[in-house]
C-alpha positions in Angstrom: -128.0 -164.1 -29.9 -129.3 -161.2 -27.5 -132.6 -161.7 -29.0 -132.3 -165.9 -27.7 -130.8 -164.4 -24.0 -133.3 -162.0 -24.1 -136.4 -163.9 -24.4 -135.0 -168.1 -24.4 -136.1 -170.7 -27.0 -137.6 -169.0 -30.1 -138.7 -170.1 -33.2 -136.8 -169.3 -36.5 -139.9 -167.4 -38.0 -140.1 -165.2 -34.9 -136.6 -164.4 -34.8 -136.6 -163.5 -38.6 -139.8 -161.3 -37.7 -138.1 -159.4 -34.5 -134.9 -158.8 -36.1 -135.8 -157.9 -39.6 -133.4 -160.3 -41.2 -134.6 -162.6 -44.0 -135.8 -166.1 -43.1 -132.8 -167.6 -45.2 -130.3 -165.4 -43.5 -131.8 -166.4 -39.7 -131.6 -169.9 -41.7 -128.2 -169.9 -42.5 -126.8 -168.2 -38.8 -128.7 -170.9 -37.0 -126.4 -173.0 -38.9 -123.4 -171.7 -38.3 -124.0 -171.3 -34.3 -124.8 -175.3 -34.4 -121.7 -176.0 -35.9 -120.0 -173.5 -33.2 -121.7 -175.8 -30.4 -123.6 -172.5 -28.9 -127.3 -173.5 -30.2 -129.6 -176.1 -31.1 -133.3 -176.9 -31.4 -135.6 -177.6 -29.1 -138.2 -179.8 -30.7 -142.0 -179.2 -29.5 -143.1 -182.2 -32.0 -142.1 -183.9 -35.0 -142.4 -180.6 -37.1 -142.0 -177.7 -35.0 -138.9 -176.6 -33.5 -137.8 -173.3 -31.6 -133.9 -172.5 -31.6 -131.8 -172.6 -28.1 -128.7 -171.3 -26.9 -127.1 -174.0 -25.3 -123.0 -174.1 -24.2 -121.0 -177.2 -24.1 -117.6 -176.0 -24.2 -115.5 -174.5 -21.3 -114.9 -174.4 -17.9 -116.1 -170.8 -16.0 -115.7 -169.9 -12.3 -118.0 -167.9 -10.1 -117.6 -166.4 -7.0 -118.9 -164.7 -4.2 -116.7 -162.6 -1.0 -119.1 -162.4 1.7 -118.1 -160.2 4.9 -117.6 -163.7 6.5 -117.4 -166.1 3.8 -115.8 -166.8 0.4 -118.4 -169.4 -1.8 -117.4 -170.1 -5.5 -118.3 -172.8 -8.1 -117.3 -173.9 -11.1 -119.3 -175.1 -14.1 -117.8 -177.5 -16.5 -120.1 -177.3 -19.7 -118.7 -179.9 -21.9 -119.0 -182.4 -18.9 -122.4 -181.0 -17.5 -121.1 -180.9 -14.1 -120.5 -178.0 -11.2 -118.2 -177.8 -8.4 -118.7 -175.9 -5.1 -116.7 -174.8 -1.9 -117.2 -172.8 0.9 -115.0 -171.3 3.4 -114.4 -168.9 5.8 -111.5 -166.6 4.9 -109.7 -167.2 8.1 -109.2 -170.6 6.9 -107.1 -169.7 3.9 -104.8 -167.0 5.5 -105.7 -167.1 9.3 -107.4 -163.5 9.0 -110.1 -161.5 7.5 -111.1 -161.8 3.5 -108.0 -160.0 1.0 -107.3 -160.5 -2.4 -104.9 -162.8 -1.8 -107.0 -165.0 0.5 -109.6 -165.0 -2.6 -106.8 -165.7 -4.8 -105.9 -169.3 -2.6 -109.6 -169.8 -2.3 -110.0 -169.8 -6.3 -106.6 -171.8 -6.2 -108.1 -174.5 -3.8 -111.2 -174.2 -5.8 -110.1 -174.7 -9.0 -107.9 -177.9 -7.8 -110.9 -179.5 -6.4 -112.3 -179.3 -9.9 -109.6 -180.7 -11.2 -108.8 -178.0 -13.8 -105.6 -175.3 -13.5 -106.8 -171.3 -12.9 -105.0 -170.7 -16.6 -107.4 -173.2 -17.9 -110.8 -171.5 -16.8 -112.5 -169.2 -19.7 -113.6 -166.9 -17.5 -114.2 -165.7 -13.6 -116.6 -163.6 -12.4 -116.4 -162.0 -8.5 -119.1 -160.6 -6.8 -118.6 -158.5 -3.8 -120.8 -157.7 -1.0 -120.6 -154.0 -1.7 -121.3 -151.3 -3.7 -118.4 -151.6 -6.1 -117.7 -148.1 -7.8 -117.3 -148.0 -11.5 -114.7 -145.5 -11.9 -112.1 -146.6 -9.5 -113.0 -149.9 -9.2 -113.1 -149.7 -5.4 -115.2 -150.7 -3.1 -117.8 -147.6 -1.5 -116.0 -145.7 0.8 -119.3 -145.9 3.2 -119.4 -150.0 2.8 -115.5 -150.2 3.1 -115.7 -151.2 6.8 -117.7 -154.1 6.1 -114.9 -155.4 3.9 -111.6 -153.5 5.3 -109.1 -156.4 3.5 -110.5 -155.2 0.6 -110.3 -150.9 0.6 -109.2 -148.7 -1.6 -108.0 -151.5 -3.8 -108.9 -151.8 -7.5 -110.5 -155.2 -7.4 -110.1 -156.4 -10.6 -106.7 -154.8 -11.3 -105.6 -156.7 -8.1 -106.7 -159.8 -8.9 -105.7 -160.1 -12.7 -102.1 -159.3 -11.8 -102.5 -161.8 -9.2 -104.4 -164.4 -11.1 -103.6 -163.6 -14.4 -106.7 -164.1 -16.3 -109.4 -161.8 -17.1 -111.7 -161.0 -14.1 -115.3 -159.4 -14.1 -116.0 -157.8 -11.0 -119.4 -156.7 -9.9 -122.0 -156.1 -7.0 -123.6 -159.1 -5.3 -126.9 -158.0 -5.8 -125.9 -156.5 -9.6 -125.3 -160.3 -10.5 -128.5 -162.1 -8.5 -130.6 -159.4 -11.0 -129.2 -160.0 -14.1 -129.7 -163.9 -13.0 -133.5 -163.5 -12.2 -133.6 -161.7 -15.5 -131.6 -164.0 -17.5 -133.4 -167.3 -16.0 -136.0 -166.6 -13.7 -138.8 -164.0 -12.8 -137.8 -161.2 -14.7 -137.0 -163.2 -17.9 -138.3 -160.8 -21.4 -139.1 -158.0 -19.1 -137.3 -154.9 -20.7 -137.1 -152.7 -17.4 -136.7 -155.3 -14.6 -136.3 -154.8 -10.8 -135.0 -157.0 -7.9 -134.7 -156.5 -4.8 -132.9 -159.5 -2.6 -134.1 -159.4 1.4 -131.4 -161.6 3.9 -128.8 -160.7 6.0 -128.4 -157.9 3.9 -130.5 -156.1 1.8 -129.7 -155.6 -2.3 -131.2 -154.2 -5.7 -130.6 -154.2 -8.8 -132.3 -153.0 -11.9 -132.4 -153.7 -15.7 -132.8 -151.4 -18.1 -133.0 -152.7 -22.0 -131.1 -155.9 -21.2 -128.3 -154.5 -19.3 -127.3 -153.9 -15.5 -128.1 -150.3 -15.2 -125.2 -148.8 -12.8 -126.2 -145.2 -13.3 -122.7 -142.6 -13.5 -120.4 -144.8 -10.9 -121.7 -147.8 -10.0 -124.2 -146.5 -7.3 -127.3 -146.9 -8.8 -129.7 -149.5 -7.9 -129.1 -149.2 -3.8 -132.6 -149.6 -2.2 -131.3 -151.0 0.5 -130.2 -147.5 1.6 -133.7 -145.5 1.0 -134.7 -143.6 4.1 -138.0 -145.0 5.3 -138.4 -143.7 8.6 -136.3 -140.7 9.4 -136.1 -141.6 12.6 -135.7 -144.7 12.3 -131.7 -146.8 13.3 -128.5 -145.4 12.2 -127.4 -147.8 9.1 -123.7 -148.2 8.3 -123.9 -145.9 5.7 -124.6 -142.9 8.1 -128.5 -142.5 7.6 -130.8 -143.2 9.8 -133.9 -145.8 8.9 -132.6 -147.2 5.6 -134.6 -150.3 4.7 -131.9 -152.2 5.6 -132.2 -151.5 9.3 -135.7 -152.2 9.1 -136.0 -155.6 7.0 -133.0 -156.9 6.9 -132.1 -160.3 9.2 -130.5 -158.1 12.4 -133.1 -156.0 12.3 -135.8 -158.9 12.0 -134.3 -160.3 14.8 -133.9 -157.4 17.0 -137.6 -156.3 16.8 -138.4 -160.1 18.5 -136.2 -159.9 21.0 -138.8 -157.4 22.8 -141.6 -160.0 22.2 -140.3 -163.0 24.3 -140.3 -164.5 21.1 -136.3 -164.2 20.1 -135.0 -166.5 17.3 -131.9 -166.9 16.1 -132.2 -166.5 11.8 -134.2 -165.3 9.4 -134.5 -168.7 8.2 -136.0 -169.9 12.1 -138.1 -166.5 12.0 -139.9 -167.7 8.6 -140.4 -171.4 9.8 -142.0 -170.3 12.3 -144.5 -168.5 11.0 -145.4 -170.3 8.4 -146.1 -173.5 11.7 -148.5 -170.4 12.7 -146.1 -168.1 15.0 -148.2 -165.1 15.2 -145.2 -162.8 16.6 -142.7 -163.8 13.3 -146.0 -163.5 11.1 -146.6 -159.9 12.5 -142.7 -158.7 11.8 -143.1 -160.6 8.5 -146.0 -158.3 7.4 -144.2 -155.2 8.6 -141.6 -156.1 6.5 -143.9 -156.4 4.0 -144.8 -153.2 4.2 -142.0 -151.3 4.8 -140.1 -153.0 1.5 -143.6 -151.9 -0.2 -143.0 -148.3 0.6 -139.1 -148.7 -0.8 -140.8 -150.2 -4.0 -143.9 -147.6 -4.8 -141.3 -144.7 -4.7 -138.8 -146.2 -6.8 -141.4 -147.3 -9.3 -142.7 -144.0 -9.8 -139.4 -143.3 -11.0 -138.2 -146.4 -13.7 -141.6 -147.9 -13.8 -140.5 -152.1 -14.5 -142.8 -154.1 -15.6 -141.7 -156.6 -13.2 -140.2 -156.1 -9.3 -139.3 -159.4 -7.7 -138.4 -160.2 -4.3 -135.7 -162.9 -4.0 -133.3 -163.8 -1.3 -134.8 -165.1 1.9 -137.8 -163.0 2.0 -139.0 -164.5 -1.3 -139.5 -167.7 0.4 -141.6 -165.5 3.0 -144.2 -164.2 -0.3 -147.2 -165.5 1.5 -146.4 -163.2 4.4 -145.2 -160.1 2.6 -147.3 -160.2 -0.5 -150.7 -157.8 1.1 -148.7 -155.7 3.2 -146.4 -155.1 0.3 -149.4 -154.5 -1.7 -151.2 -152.2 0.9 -147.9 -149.9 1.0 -148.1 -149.1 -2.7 -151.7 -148.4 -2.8 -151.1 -146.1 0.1 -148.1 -144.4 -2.4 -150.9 -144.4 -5.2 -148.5 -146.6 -7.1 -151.2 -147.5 -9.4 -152.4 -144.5 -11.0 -149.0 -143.2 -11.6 -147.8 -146.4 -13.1 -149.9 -149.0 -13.5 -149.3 -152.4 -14.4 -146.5 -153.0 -12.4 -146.0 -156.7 -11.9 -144.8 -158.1 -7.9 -143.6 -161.4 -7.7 -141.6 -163.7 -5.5 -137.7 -164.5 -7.0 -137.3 -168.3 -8.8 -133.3 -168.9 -8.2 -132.7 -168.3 -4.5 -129.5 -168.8 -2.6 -127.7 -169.7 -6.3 -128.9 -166.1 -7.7 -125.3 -164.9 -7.2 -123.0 -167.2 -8.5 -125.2 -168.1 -11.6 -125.6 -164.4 -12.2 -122.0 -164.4 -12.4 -122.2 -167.3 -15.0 -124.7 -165.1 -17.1 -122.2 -162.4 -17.0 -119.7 -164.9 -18.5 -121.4 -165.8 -21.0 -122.7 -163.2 -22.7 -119.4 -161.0 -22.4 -117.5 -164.7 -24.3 -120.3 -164.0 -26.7 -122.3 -167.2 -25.7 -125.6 -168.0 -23.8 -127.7 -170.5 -22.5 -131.6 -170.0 -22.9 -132.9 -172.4 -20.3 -131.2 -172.7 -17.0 -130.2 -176.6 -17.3 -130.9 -178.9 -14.0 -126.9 -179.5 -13.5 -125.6 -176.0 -13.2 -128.5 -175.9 -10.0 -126.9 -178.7 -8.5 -124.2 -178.1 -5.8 -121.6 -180.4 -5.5 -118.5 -181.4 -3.2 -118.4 -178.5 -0.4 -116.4 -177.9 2.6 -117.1 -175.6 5.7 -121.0 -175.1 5.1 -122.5 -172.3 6.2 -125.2 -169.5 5.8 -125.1 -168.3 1.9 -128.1 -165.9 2.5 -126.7 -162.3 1.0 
């Protein structure tokens, strides 16, 4: 089953070859997971067939707590349909996010999909935030993004609360292991995403699994000093690469070109109707996220880095300058190889990330992404789901 999440539809020959087990034992488990309802084939013709992890059972939740938004689905397998809602936390409890505003926001979610919270095999929660692994808190340095939510033990909280079994990770932790599941970084054994919106976020896979390093830590691009003396970030440096790509920053370095706009999303309209101003911060971008790249690379060498969130939809304007920055960092000759590529799943990378997560801790998986679990459905108070 790793073998099937790790590289999707395979045929039974292959599998018996990668795994060392005998044709009529490969035979005789393929069997026995049809039965279960978690694989089938996938006929190419009439005689050739490669085996799928498929799911048709269940009901799982996923769910995201933004600095200024809650956004959760959930995906009902056996009836191949998803539910979404969106809200700001306000609206549940009249203040800022909590654990017991998510709590009413799973509640109210749940409802809308007509199942009880007891009912749901599993929930996954991302947070917007470094999440340490050995307290279960939120980064100390990142707490005042998210001060409903510090110095509490996330998941401890919200089992107690909830009482069902919770998985708690980063945002960006999740919207990897999706790309790697399902999209760009799919087979790759080291893999590494970086997501580029409001905020910046990284993750990196190491032999099919989230590598958090010692406490959860690992993985944080977004705070790589690229110019020393460049903006103080939040975490206390100054010229992370999140004040220098992400959306605020963007946006701040138009406002001195009599060119303002208003979102990343307007900023990459623009240029691609020819706006020479957004096309110029674009490349700079580019650049700067190259530099972030070429000296992480040196270090875990993947053999695929992908650029997802909003940026990824920007590849046409990042792509040379990106390029440029890690043949300046002689990327190259160090570690050749090294593939760059725009992200496939966009805004859903989190949520289905979360799903991924799911699925292979219930022991299950799904080899390719089906069309209904990309499909949003019902959703109340829309609004920006860039990370």
């Amino acid at each position: 089953m790793d073998l099937l999440r790790n590289e999707g539809p395979t045929s039974q020959a292959s599998i018996a070859r990668k795994t060392g087990l005998s044709p009529a034992t490969v035979n005789n488990v393929i069997q026995l997971l049809r039965k279960e309802g978690v694989a089938d084939f996938e006929w190419i013709n009439g005689r050739e067939a490669l085996v799928t992890l498929i799911s048709t059972k269940g009901v799982m939740m996923s769910v995201m707590v933004g600095a200024d938004y809650i956004q959760g689905a959930v995906f009902s397998f056996e009836e191949q349909v998803r539910h979404d809602l969106l809200v700001y936390p306000e609206n549940l409890l009249g203040q800022q996010s909590t654990p017991e505003s998510l709590v009413l926001f799973i509640e109210q979610l749940a409802k809308q999909a007509g199942v009880s919270v007891g009912s749901v095999a599993g929930i996954s929660v991302s947070i917007q935030a470094p999440v340490d692994k050995k307290t279960g808190t939120i980064a100390v340095w990142s707490s005042g993004r998210l001060p409903g939510w510090k110095d509490i033990a996330i998941k401890e909280r919200l089992e107690s609360l909830l009482k069902v079994d919770v998985f708690v990770d980063n945002d960006a932790n999740l919207a990897t292991y999706a790309e790697w599941t399902w999209g760009a970084g799919r087979g790759v054994d080291c893999f590494l995403y970086l997501s580029c919106s409001r905020q910046i976020g990284s993750g990196l896979i190491i032999d099919g699994k989230v590598h958090n390093g010692s406490n959860g830590m690992a993985g944080e691009l977004g705070h790589l000093v690229i110019d020393k003396g460049g903006p103080v970030c939040f975490c206390g440096s100054r010229g992370c690469l999140t004040t220098l790509v992400s959306e605020r920053a963007i946006l701040r370095i138009l406002e001195g070109s009599e060119n303002a706009k208003s979102s990343l999303t307007e900023v990459i309209k623009s240029a691609h109707n020819g706006d020479a101003a957004c096309q110029r911060v674009l490349y700079e971008a580019g650049h700067h996220i190259g530099q972030a790249l070429a000296n992480t690379a040196k270090i875990v060498a993947p053999g695929i880095i992908a650029i997802g969130g909003e940026l990824g939809s920007a590849w046409q304007f990042i792509k040379d300058s990106l390029r440029v920055a890690t043949e300046e960092n002689n990327l190259d000759n160090v570690s050749p190889g090294i593939q760059f590529v725009p992200g496939i799943l966009t805004k859903d990378a989190v949520l289905l990330g979360g799903i991924a997560s799911l699925l292979s801790i219930s022991g299950q998986g799904i080899s390719d992404l089906p069309l209904w679990m990309t499909q949003s459905g019902s959703a109340q108070s829309a609004f920006p789901t860039a990370m």
